[in-house]
N, C-alpha and C positions, 0 to 999 in steps of 0.2 A: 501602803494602802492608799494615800493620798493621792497618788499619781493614778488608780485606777480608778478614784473616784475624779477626778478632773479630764470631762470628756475633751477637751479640746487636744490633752497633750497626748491622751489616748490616739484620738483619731489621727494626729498630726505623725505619731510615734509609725501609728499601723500603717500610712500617706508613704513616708518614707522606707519604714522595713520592704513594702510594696516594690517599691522603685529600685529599691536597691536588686532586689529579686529579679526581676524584671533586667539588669542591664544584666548581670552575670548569668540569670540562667535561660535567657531570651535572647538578647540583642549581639552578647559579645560572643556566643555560639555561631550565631549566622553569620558573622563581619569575618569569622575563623575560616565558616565554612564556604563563601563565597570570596577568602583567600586561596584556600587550597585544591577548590574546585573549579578551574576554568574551562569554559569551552575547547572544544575539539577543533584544533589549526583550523582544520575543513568545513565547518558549518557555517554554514548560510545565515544572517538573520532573515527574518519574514520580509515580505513584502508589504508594502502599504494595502491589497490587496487580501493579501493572505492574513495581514492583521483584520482588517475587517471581515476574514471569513471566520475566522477564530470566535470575534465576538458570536456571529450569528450560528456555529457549532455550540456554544455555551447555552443561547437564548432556545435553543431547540431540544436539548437535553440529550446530546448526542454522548455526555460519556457516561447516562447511565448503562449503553448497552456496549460501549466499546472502551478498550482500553491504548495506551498507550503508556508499554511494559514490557517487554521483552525477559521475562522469567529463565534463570539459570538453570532450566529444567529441559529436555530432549524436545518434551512434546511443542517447545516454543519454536523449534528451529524455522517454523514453516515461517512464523511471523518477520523474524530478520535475521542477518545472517550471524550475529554474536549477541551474548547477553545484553541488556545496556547496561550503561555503568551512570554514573553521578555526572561526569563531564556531558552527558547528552541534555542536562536539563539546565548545565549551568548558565547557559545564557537566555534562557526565556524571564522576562522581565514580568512586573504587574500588567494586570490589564488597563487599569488606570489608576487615579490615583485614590481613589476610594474602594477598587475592587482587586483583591491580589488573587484573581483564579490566575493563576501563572500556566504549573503545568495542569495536564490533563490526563492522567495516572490510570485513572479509572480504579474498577475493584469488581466492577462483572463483563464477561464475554457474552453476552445474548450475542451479538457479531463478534466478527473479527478484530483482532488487534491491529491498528491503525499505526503505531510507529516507524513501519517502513511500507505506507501504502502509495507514498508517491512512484516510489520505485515497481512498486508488486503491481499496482493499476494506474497507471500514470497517463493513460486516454484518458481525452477531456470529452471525446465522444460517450463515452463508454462511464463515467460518471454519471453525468448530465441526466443519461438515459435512467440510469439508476436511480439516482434521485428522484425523478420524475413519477419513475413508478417501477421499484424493483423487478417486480414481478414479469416483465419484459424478459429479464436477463435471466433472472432467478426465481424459475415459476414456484420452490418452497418458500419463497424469501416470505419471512416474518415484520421485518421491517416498514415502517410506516412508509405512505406516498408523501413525498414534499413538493405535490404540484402547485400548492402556492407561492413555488417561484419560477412560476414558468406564467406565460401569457398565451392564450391563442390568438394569430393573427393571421388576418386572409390575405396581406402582403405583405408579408413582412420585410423590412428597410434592410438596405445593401449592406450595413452594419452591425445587424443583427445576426446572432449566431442560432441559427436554428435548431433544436434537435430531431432527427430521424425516429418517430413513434410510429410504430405499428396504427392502420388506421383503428384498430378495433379499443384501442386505447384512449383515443381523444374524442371529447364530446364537442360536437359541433362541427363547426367546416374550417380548413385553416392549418396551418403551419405553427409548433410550436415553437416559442420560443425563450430564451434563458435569459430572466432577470438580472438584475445588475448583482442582486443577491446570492442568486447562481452561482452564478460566474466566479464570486468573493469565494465562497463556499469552496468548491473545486478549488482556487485557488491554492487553501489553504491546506486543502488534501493533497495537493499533490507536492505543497511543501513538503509532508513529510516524509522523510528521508533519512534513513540511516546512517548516519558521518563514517566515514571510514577512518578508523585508526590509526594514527600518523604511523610511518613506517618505521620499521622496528620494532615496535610496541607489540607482542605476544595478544594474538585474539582471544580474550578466554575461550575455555570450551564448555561445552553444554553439558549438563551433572547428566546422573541416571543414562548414558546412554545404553540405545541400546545395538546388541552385537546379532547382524542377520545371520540367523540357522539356515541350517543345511539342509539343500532343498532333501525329497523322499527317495531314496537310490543312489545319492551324490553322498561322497564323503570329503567331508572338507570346502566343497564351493560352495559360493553364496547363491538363492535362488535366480534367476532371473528377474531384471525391472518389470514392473507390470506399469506396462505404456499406458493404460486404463487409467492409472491413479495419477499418474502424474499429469498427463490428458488435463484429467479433471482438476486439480491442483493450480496449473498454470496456465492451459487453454481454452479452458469449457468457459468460465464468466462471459468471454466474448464470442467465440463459436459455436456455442452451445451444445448440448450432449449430443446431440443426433449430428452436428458437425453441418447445419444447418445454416449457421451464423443467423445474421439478424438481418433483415433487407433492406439496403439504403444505409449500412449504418457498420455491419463486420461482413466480410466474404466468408461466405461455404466453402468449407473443406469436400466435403461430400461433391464428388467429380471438378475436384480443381485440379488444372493442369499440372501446376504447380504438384502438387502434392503426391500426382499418381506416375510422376513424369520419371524415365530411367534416368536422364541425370538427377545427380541429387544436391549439385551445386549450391543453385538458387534459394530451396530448399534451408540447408544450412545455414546458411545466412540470414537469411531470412529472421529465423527462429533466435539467432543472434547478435544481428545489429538490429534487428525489425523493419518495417516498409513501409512507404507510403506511396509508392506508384501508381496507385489506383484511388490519388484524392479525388481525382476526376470526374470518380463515377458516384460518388459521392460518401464513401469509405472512410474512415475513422484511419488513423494513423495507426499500425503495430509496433509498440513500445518492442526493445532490445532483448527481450523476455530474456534470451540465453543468458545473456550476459548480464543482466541485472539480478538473476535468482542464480548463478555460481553454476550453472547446470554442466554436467561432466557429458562427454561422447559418447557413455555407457547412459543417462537418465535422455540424452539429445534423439540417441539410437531408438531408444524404446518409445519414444514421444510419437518419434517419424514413423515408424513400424505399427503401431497404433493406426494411424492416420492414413496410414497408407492400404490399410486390410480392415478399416471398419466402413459401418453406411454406404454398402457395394462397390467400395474401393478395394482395387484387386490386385496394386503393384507388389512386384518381389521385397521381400524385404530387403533390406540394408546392414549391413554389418558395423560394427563399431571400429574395426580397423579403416574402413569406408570412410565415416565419418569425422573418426580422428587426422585423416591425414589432410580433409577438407580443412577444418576446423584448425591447424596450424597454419594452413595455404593463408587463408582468411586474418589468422593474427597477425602472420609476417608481415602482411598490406599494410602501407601506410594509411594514418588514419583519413577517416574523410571529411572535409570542412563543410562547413554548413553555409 
């Protein structure tokens, strides 16, 4: 009883029971688990850039609406193309040395899930514009405007990157343009990217899924793709629904050559490695969409077919035999350098 009446050997006792606690069920767990958890061969670390875009995604509260998560569930597939696993997170470090937001998990979807958005949206046009003010791209979007990192300028310098707004969008006279801020920002989004799994290594697959029913009269085939959804899926953010695009900033589908044209070469490719031939005119680069969302000849067919018979487009359709045997013509090329 003497020992609990003498506060000093109490407090001293409680100091160490503490500590001890602390290395075994605290410190030697993580030293374990940042043993047997290393990064993926493939990952990148950040940019200098992309770290400072990081900070200012934290300072703006960007993961209470977004995650980065990749859930072993069917309805994740859209997000990236496998689960994520523990090696996706193992090389992100503290923020500094008083702040450990390391990763950025999240726990709600009001957007979308962000861990493979460099790849899924990886125009820096098509960002910018977004941040700017969703509402451009995605006239539902719920998302706040972060025009406080843009500046209007009535000439703006040879070094500055402009972005293409709608005039009914900017107040005042002027050219807008993207802060350094921005710019960090975007960076850091288009960081991310989903590491591909060294080779060999079995992809997991996705729990629950689920198995396409037979369309009404067909026994045993799967329905047909509905070019509509996947349209919207992988090309509406930038073309917008009506196939309209954006002006000065994405090209109309709605009577593009390109799209309505009997060969369907260009076409293909297109949609696969993506384009930039028309920086000129003042157009936003098209990211590699086929090739970066896994897309097969049969989701490639129904995309084209969509596009090609909606918003008074009137071309023949296209077959997926068509498509397929583009679609190897194009693999066998050697790659192209940049």
């Amino acid at each position: 009883m003497e020992w609990f009446n003498d506060h000093k050997k109490l407090f001293i006792t409680t100091i160490l029971f503490f500590l001890f606690l602390t290395v075994f069920v605290a410190i030697l767990p993580a030293l374990n688990n940042e043993k047997i958890n290393r990064p993926l061969p493939g990952a990148e670390p950040l940019s200098k850039e992309a770290v400072a875009g990081k900070k200012i995604y934290i300072a703006n509260g960007c993961v209470a609406c977004h995650t980065q998560q990749v859930r072993n569930v069917d309805m994740d597939k859209v997000w990236g193309q496998r689960p994520s696993v523990a090696a996706d997170y193992a090389a992100i470090t503290r923020t500094d040395l008083w702040s450990n937001t390391a990763t950025l998990m999240g726990t709600e979807r009001t957007g979308p899930d962000l861990t493979d958005v460099g790849n899924r949206q990886g125009s820096l046009e098509w960002n910018l514009t977004h941040l700017f003010n969703p509402r451009i791209l995605v006239k539902e979007s719920i998302m706040p405007a972060y025009s406080w990192l843009f500046e209007i300028k009535k000439e703006p310098a040879p070094d500055d990157v402009v972005v293409n707004v709608p005039a009914g969008y900017i107040k005042g006279e002027g050219k807008v343009v993207a802060k350094k801020e921005a710019l960090q920002l975007v960076a850091y989004l288009q960081s991310l990217k989903q590491t591909k799994l060294p080779d060999g290594n079995a992809i997991p697959e996705f729990l629950y899924k689920r198995k396409p029913k037979a369309a009404a009269g067909e026994s045993g085939e799967a329905p047909a793709l509905d070019g509509s959804v996947l349209y919207t899926t992988h090309c509406q953010a930038c073309h917008q629904a009506g196939g309209e695009g954006l002006p000065g900033a994405f090209p109309p589908l709605k009577g593009s050559k390109v799209v309505v044209a009997d060969s369907i070469e260009v076409f293909v490719d297109i949609i696969l490695n993506g384009y930039n031939a028309r920086a000129g005119e003042g157009y936003g680069a098209m990211p590699p969409v086929g090739t970066t969302a896994n897309l097969t000849a049969e989701e490639i067919t129904a995309i084209m077919n969509h596009e090609r018979t909606s918003w008074g487009n009137s071309a023949k359709k296209v077959t997926v035999e068509e498509v397929k045997k583009i679609m190897e013509f194009i693999k066998s090329q050697p790659a192209k350098t940049k």
